[in-house]
mmCIF file as gemmi writes it, N, C-alpha and C atoms, coordinates in Angstrom:
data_model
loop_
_atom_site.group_PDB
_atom_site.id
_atom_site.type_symbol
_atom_site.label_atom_id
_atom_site.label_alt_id
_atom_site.label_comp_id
_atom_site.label_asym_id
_atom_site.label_entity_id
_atom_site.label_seq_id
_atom_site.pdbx_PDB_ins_code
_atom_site.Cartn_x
_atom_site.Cartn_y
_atom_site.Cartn_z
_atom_site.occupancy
_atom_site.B_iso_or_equiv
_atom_site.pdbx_formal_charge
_atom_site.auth_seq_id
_atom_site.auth_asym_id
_atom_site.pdbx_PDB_model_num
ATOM 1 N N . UNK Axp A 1 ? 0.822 -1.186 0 1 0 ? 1 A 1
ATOM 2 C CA . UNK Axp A 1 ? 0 0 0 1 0 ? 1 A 1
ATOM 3 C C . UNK Axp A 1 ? 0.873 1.259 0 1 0 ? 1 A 1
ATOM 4 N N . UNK Axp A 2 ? 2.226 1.683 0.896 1 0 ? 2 A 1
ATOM 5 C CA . UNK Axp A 2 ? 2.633 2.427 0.53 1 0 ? 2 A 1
ATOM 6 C C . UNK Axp A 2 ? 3.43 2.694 -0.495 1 0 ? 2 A 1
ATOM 7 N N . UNK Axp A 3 ? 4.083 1.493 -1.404 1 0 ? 3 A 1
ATOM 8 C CA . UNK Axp A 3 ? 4.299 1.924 -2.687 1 0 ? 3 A 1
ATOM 9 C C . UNK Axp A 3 ? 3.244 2.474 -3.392 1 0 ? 3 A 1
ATOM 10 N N . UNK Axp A 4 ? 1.994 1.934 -3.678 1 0 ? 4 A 1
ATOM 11 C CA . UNK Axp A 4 ? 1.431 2.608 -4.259 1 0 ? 4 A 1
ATOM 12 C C . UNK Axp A 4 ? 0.698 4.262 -4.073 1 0 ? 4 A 1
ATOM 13 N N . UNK Axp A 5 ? 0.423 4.138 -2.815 1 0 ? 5 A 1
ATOM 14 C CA . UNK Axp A 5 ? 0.863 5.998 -2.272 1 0 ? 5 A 1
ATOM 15 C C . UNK Axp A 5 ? 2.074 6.599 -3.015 1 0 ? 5 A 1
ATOM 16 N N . UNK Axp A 6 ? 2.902 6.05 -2.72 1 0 ? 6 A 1
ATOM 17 C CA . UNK Axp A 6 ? 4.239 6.637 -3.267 1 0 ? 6 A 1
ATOM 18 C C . UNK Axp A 6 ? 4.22 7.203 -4.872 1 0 ? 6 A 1
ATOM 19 N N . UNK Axp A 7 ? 3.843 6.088 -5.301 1 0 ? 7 A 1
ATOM 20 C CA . UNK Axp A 7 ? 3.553 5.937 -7.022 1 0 ? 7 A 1
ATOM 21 C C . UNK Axp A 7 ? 2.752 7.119 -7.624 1 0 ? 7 A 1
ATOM 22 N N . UNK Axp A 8 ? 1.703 6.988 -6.342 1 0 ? 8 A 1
ATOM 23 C CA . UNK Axp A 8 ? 0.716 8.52 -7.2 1 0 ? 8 A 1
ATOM 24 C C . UNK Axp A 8 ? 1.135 9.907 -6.359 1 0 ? 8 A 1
ATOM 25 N N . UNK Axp A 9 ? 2.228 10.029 -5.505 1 0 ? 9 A 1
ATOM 26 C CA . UNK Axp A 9 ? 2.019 11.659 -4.963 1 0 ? 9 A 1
ATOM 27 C C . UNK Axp A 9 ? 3.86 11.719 -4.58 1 0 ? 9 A 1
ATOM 28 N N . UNK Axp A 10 ? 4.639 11.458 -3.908 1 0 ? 10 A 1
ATOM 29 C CA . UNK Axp A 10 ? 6.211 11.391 -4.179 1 0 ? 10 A 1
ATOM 30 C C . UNK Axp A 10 ? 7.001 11.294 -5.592 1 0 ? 10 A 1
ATOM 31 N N . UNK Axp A 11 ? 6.782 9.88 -5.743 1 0 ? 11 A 1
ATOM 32 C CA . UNK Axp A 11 ? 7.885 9.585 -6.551 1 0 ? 11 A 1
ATOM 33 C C . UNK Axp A 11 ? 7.562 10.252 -8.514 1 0 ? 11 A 1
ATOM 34 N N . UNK Axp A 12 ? 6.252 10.398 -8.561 1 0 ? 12 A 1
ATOM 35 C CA . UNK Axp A 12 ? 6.184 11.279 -10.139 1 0 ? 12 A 1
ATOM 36 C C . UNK Axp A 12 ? 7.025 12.568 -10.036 1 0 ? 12 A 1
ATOM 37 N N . UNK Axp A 13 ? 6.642 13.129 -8.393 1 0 ? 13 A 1
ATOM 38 C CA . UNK Axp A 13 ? 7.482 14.578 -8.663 1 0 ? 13 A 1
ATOM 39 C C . UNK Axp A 13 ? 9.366 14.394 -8.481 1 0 ? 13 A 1
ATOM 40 N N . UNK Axp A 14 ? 9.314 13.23 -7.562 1 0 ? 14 A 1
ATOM 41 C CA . UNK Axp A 14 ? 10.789 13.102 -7.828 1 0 ? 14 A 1
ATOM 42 C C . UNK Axp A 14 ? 11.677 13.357 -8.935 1 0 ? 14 A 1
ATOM 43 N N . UNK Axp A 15 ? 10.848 12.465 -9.568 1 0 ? 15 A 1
ATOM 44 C CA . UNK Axp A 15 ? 11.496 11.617 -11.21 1 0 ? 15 A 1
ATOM 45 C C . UNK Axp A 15 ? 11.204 12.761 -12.218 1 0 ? 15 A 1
ATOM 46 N N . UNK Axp A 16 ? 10.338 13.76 -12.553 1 0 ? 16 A 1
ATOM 47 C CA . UNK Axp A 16 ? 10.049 14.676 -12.871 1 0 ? 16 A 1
ATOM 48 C C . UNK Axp A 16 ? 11.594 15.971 -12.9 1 0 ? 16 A 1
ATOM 49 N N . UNK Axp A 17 ? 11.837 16.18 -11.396 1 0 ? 17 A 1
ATOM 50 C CA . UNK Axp A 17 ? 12.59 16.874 -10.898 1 0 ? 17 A 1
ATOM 51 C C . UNK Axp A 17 ? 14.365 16.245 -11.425 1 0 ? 17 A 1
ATOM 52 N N . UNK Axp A 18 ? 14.519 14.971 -11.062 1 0 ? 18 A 1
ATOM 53 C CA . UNK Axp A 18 ? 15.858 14.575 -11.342 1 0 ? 18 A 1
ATOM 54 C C . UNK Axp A 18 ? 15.687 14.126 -12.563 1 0 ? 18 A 1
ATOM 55 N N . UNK Axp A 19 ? 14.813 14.111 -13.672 1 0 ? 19 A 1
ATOM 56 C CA . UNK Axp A 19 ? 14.781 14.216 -15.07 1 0 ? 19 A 1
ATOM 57 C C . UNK Axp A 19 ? 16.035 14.568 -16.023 1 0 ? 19 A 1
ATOM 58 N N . UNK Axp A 20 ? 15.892 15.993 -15.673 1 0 ? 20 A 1
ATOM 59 C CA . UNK Axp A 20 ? 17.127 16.405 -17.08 1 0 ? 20 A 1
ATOM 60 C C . UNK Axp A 20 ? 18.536 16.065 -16.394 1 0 ? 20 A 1
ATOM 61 N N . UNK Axp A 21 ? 18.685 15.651 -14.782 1 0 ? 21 A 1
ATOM 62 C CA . UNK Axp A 21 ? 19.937 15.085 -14.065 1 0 ? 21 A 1
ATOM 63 C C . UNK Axp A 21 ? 20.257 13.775 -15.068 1 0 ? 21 A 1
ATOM 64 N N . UNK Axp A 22 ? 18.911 12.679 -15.035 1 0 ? 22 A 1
ATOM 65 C CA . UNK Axp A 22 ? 19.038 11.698 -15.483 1 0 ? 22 A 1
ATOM 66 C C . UNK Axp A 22 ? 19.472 11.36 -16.969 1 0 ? 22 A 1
ATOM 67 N N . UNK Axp A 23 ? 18.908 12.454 -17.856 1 0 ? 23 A 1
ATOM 68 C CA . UNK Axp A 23 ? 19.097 11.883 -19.067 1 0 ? 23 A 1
ATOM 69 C C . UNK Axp A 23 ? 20.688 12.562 -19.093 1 0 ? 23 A 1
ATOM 70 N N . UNK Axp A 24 ? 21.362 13.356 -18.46 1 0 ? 24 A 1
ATOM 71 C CA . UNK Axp A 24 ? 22.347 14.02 -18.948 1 0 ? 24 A 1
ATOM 72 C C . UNK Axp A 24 ? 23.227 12.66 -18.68 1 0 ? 24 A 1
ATOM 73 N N . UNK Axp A 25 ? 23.088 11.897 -17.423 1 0 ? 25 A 1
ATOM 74 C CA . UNK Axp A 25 ? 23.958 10.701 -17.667 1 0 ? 25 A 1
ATOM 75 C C . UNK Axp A 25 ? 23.708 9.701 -18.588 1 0 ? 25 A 1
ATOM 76 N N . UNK Axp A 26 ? 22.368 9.723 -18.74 1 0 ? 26 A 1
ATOM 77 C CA . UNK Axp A 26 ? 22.143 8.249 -19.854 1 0 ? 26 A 1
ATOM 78 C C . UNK Axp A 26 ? 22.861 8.511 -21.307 1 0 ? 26 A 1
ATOM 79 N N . UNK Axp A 27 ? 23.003 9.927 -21.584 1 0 ? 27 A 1
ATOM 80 C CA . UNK Axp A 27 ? 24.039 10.307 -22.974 1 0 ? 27 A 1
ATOM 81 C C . UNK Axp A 27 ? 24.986 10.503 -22.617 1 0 ? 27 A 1
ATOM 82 N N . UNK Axp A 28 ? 25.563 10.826 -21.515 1 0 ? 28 A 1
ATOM 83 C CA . UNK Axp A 28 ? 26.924 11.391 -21.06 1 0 ? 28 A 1
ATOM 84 C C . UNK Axp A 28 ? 28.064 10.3 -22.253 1 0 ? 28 A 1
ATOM 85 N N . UNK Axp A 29 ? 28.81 10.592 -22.728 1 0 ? 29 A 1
ATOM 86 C CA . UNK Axp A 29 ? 29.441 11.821 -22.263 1 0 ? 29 A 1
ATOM 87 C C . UNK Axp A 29 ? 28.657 13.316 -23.684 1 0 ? 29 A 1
ATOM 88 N N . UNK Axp A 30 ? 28.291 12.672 -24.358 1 0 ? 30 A 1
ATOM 89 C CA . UNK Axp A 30 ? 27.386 13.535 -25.418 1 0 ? 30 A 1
ATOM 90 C C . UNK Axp A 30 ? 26.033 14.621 -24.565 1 0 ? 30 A 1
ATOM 91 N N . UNK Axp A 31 ? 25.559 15.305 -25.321 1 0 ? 31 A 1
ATOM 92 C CA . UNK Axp A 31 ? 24.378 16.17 -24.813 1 0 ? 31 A 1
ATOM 93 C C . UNK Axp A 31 ? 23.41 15.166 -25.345 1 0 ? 31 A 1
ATOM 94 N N . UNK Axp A 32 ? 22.481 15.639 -24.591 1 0 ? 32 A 1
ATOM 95 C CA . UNK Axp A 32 ? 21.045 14.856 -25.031 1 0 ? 32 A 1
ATOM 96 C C . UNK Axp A 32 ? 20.569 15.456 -26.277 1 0 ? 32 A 1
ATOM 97 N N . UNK Axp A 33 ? 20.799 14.455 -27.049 1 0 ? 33 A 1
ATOM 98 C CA . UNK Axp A 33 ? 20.06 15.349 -28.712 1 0 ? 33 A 1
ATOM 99 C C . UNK Axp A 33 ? 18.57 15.805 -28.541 1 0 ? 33 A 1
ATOM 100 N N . UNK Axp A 34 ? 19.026 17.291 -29.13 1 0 ? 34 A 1
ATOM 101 C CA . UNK Axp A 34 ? 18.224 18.025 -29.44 1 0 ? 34 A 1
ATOM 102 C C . UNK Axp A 34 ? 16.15 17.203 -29.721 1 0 ? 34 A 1
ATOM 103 N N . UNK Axp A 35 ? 16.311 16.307 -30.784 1 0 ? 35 A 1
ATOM 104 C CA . UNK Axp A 35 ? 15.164 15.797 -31.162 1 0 ? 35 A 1
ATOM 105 C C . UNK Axp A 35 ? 14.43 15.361 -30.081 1 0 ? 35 A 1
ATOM 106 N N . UNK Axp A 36 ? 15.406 14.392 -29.602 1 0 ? 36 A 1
ATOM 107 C CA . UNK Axp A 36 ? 14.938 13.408 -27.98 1 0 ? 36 A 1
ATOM 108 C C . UNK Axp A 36 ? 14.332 14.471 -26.931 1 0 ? 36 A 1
ATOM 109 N N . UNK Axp A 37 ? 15.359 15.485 -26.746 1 0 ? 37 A 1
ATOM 110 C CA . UNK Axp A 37 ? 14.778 16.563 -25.896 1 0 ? 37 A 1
ATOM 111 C C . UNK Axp A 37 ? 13.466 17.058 -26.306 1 0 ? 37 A 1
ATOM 112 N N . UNK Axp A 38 ? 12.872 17.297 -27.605 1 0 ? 38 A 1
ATOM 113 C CA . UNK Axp A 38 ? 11.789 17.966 -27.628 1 0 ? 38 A 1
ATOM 114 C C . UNK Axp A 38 ? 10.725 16.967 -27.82 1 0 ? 38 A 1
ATOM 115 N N . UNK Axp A 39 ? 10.911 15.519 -28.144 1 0 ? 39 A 1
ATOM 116 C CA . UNK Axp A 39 ? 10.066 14.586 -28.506 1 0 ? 39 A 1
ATOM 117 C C . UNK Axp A 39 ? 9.391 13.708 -27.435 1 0 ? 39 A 1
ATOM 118 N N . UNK Axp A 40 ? 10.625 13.565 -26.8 1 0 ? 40 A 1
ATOM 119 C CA . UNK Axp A 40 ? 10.597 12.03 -25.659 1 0 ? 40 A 1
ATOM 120 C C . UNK Axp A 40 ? 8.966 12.395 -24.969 1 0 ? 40 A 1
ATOM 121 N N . UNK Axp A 41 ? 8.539 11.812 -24.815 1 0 ? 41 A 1
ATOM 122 C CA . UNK Axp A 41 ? 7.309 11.793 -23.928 1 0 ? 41 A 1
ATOM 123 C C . UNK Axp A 41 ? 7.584 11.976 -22.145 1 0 ? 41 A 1
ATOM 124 N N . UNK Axp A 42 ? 8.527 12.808 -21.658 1 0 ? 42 A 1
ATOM 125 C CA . UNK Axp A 42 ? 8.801 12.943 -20.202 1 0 ? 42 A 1
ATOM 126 C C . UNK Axp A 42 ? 7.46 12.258 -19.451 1 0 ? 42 A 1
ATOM 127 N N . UNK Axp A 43 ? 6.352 13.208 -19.464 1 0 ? 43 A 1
ATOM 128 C CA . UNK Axp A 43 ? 5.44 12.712 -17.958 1 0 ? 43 A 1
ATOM 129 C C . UNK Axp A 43 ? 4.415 11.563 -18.091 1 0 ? 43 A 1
ATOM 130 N N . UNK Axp A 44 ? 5.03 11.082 -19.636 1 0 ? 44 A 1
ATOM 131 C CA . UNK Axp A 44 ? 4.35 9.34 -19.423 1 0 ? 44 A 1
ATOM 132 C C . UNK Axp A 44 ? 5.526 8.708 -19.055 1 0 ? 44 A 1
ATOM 133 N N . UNK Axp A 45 ? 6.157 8.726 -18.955 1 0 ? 45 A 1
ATOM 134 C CA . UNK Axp A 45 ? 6.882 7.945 -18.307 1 0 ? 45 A 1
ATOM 135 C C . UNK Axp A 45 ? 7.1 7.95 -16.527 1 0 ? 45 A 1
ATOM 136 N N . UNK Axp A 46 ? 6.476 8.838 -16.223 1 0 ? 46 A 1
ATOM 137 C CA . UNK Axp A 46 ? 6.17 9.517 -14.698 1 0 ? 46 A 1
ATOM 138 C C . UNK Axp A 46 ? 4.741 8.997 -14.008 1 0 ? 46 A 1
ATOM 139 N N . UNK Axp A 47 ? 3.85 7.964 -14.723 1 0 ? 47 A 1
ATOM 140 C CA . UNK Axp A 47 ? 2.406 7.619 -15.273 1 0 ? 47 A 1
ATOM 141 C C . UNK Axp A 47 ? 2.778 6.87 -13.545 1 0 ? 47 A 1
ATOM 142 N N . UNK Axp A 48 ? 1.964 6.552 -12.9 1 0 ? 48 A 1
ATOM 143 C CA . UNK Axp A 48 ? 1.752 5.182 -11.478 1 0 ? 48 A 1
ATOM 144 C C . UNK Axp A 48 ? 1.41 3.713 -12.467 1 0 ? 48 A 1
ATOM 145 N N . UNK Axp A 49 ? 1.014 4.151 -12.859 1 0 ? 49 A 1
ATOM 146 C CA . UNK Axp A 49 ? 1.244 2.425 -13.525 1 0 ? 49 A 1
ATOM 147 C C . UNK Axp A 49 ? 2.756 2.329 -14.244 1 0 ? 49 A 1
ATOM 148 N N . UNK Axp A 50 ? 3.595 3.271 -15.08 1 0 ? 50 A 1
ATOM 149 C CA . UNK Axp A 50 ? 4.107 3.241 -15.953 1 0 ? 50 A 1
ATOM 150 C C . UNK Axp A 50 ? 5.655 3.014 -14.893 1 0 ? 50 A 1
ATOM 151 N N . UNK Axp A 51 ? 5.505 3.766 -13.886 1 0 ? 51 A 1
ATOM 152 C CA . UNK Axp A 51 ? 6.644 3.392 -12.696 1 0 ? 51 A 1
ATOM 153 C C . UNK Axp A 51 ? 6.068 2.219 -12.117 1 0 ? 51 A 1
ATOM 154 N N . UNK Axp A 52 ? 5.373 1.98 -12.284 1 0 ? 52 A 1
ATOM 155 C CA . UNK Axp A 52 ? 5.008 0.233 -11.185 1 0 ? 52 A 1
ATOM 156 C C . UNK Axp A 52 ? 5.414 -0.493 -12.42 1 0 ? 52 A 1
ATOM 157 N N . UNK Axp A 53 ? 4.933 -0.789 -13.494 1 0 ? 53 A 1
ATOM 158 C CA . UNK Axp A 53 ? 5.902 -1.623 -14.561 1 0 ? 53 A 1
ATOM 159 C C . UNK Axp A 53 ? 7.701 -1.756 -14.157 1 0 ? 53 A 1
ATOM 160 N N . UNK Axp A 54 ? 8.181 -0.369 -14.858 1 0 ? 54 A 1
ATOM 161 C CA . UNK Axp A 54 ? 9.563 -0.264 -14.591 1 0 ? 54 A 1
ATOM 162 C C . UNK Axp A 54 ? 9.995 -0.493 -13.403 1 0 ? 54 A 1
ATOM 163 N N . UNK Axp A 55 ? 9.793 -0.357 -12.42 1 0 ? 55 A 1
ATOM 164 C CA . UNK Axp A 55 ? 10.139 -0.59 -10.901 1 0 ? 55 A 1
ATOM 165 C C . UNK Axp A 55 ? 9.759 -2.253 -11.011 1 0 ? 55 A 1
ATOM 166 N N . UNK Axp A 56 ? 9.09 -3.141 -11.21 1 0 ? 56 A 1
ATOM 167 C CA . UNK Axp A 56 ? 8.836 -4.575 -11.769 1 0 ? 56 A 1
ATOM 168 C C . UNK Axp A 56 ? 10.161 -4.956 -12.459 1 0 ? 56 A 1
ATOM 169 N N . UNK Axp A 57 ? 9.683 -4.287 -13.434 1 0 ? 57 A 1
ATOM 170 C CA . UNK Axp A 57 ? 11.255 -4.958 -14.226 1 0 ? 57 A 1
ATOM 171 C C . UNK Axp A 57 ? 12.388 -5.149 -13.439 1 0 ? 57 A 1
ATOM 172 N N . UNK Axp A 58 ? 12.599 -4.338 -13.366 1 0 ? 58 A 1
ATOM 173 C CA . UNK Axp A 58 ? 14.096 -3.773 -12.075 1 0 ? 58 A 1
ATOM 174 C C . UNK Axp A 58 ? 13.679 -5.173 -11.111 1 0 ? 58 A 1
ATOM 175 N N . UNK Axp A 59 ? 12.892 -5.285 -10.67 1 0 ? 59 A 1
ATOM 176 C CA . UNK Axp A 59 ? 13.128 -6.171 -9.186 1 0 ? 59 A 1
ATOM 177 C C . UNK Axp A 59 ? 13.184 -7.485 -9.882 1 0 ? 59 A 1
ATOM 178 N N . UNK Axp A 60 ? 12.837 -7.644 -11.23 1 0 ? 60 A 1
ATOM 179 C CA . UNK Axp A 60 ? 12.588 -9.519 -11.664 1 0 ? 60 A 1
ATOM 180 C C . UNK Axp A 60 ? 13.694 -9.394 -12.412 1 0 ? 60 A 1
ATOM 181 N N . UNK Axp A 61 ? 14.884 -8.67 -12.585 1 0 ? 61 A 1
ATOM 182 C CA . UNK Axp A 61 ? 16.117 -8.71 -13.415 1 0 ? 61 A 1
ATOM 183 C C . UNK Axp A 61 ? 16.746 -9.883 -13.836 1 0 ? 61 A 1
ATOM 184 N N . UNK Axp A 62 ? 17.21 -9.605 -12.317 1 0 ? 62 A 1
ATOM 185 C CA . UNK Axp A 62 ? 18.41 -10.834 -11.672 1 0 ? 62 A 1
ATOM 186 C C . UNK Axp A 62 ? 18.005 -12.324 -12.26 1 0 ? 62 A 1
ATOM 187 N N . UNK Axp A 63 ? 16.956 -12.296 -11.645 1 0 ? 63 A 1
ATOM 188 C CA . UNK Axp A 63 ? 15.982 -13.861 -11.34 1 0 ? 63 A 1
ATOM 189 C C . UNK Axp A 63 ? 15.989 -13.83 -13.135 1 0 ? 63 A 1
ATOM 190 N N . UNK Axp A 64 ? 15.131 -12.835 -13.938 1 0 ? 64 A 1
ATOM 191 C CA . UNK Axp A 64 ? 14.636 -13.657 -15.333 1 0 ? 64 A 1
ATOM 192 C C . UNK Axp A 64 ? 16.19 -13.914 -15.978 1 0 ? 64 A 1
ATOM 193 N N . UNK Axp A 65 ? 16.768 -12.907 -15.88 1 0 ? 65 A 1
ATOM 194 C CA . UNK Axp A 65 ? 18.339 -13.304 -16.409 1 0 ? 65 A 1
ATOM 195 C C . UNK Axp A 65 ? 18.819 -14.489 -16.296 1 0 ? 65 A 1
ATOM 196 N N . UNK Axp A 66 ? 18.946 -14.977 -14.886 1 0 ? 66 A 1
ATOM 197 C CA . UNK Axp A 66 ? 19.709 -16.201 -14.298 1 0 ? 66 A 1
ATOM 198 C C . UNK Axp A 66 ? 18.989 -17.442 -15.223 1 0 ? 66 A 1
ATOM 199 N N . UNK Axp A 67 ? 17.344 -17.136 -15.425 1 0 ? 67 A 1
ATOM 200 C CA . UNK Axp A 67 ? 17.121 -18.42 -15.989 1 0 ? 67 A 1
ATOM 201 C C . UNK Axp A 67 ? 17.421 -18.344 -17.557 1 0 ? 67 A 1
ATOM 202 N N . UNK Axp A 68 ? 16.837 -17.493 -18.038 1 0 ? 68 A 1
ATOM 203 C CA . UNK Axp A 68 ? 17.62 -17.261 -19.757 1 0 ? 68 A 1
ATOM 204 C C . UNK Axp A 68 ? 19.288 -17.637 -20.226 1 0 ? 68 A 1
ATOM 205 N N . UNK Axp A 69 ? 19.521 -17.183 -18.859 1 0 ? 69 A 1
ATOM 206 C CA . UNK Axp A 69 ? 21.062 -17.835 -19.148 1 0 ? 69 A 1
ATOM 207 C C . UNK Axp A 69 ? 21.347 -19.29 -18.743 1 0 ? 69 A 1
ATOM 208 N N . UNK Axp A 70 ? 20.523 -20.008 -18.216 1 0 ? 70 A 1
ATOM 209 C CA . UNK Axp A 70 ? 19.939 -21.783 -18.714 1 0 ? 70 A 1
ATOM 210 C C . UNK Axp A 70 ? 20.516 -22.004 -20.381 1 0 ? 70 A 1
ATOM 211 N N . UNK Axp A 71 ? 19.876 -21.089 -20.816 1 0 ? 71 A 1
ATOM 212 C CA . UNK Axp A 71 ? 19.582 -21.515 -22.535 1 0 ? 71 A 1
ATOM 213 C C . UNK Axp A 71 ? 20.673 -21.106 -23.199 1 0 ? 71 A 1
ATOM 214 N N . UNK Axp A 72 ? 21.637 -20.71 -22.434 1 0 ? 72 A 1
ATOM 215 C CA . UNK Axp A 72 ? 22.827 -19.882 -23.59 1 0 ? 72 A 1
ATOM 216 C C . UNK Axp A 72 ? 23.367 -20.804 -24.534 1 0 ? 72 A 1
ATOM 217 N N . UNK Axp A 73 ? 23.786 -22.225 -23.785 1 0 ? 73 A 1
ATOM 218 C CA . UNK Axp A 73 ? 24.587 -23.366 -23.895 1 0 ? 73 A 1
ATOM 219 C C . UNK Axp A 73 ? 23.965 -23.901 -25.339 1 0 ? 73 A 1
ATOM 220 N N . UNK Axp A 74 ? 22.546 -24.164 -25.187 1 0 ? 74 A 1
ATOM 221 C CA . UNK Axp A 74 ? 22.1 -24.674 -26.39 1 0 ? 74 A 1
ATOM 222 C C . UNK Axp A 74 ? 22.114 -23.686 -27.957 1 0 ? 74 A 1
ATOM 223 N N . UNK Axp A 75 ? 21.966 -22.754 -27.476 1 0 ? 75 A 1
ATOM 224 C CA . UNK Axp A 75 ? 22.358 -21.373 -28.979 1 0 ? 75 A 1
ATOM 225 C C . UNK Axp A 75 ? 23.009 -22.098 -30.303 1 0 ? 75 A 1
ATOM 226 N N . UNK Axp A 76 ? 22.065 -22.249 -31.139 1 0 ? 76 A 1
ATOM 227 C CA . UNK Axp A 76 ? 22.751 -23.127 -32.088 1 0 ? 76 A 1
ATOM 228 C C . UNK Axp A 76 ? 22.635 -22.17 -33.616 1 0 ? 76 A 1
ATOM 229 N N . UNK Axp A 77 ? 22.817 -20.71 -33.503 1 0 ? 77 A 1
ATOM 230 C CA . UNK Axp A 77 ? 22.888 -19.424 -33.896 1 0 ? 77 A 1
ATOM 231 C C . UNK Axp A 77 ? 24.273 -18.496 -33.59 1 0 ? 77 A 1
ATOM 232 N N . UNK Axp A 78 ? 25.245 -17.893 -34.628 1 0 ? 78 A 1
ATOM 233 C CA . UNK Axp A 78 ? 25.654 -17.395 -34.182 1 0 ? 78 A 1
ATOM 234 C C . UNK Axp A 78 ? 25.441 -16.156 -33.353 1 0 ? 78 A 1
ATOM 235 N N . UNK Axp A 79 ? 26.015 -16.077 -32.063 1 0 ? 79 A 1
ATOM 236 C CA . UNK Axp A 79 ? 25.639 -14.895 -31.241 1 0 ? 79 A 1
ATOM 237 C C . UNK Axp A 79 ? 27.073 -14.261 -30.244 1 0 ? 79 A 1
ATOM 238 N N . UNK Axp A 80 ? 26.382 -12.525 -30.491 1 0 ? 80 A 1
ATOM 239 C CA . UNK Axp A 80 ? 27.312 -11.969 -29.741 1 0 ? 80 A 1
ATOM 240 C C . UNK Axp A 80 ? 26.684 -10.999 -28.758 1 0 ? 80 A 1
ATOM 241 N N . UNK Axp A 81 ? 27.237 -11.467 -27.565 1 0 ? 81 A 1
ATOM 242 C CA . UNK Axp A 81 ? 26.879 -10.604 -26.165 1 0 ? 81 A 1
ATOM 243 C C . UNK Axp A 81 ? 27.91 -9.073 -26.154 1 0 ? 81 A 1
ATOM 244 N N . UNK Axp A 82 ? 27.584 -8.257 -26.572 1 0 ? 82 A 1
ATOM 245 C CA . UNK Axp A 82 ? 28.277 -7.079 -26.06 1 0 ? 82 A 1
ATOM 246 C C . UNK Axp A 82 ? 27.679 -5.94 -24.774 1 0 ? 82 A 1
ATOM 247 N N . UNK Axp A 83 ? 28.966 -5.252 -24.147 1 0 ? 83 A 1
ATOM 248 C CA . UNK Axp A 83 ? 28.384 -4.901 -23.212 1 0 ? 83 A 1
ATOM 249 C C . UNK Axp A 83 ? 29.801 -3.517 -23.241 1 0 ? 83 A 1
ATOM 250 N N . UNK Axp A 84 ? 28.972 -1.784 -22.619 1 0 ? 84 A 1
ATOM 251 C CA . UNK Axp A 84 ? 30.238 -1.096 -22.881 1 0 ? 84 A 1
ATOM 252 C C . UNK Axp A 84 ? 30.653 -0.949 -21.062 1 0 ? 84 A 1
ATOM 253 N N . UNK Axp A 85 ? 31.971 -1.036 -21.282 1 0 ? 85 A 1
ATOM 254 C CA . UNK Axp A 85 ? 32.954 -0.691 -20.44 1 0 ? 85 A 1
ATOM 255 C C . UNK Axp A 85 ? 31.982 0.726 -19.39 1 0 ? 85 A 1
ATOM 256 N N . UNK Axp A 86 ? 32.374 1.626 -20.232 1 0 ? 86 A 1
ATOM 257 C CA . UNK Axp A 86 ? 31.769 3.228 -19.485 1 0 ? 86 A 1
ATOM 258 C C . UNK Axp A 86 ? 30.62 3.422 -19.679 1 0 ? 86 A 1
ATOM 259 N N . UNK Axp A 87 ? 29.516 2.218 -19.801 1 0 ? 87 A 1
ATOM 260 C CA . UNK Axp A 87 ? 28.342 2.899 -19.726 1 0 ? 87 A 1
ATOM 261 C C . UNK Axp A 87 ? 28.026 3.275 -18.413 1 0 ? 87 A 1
ATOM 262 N N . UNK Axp A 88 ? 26.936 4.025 -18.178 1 0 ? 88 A 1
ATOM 263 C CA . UNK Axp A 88 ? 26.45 4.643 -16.875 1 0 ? 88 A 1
ATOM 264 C C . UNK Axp A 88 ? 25.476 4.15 -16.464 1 0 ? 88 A 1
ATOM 265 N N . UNK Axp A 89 ? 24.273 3.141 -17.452 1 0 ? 89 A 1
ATOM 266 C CA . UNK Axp A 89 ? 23.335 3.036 -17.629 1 0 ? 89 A 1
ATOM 267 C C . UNK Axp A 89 ? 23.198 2.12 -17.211 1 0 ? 89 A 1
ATOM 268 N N . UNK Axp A 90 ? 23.57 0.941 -17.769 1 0 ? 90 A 1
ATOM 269 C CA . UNK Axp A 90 ? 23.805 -0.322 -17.895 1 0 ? 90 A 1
ATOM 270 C C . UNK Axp A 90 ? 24.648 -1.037 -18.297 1 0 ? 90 A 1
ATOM 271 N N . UNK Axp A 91 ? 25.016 -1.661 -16.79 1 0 ? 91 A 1
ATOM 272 C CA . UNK Axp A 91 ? 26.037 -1.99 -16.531 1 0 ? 91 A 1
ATOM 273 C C . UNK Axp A 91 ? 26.574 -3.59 -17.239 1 0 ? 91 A 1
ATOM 274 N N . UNK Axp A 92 ? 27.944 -3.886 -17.306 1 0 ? 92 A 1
ATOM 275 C CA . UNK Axp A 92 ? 28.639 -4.821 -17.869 1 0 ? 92 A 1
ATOM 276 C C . UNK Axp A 92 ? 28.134 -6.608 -17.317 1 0 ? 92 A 1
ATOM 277 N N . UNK Axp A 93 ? 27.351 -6.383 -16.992 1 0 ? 93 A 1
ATOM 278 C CA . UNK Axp A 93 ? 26.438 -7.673 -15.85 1 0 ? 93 A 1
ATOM 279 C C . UNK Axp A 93 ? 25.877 -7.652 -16.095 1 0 ? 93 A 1
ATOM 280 N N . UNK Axp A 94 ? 24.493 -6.793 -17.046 1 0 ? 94 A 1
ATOM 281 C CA . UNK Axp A 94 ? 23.582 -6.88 -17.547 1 0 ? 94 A 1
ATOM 282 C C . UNK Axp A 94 ? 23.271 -8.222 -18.489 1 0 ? 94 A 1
ATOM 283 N N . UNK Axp A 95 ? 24.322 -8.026 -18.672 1 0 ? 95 A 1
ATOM 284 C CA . UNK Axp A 95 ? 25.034 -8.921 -20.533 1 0 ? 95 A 1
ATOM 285 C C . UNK Axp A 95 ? 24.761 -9.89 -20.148 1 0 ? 95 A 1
């Protein structure tokens, strides 16, 4: 119950507020292009359902990863896992 309090009256204005903090790292070391800046849809992504999704994801990471990576072994496709060094975003463990 209090996440979902949270969801509709804290955390939209948080995320709102540390916004242009956030995207400046997700491009770092570049500026946030121009287009993205005027296009991106900011306050749907600020939605209480739309943070209860993403906040989901985030917590079932680990777990859906661990089992997908069951299946690596059988890959009978060539495949390549890349992952960058300096991202900020997402990290080299993701992979």
């Amino acid at each position: 119950m209090i996440g979902d309090i949270l969801r509709y009256t804290l955390t939209p204005l948080m995320g709102l507020l540390m916004l242009p903090v956030t995207l400046r790292v997700m491009f770092a070391p570049c500026a946030v292009p121009e287009l993205f800046g005027l296009e991106f849809p900011r306050l749907m992504m600020l939605r209480p359902w739309q943070l209860r999704a993403s906040l989901g994801d985030g917590a079932m990471m680990l777990q859906a990863t661990a089992e997908l990576q069951k299946g690596y072994s059988i890959l009978q496709v060539p495949t390549f896992i890349a992952a960058g060094g300096d991202d900020r975003v997402v990290d080299h463990w993701h992979s």
